[in-house]
N, C-alpha and C positions, 0 to 999 in steps of 0.2 A: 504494500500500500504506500503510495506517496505522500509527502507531506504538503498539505497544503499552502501556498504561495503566502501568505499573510502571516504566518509562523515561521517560516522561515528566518534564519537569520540575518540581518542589513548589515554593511558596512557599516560601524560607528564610528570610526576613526575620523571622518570628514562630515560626519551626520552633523546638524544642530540638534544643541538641546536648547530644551523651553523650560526646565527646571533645573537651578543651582543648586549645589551641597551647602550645608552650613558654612565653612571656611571660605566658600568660593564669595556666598553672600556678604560676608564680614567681613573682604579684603576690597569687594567691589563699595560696601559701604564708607570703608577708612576711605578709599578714594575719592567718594564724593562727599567726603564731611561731615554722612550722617552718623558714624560710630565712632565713639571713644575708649578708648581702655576704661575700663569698671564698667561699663553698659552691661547688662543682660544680653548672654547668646540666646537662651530664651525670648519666641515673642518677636523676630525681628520682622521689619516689615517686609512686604512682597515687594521683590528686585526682578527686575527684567535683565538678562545679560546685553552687554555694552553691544554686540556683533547686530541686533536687530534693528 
């Protein structure tokens, strides 16, 4: 039986993504000013990555 096209595996190595990890969000935030050291990584706000 073959596996269906949609399950399949995608290249992600050049894919976008539309969701950040925690660090990725709290290094994009230091850059625009919105986090400071002693902030809560708890709670941050919804970031969009810079590429879109």
């Amino acid at each position: 039986m073959s596996q269906h096209r949609s399950l399949r595996a995608v290249k992600t190595a050049g894919g976008k993504r539309n969701v950040l990890k925690r660090f990725e969000r709290v290094a994009l935030l230091k850059k625009r000013g919105l986090w400071k050291p002693g902030d809560r990584i708890t709670g941050l706000p919804k970031t969009k990555p810079e590429n879109i």
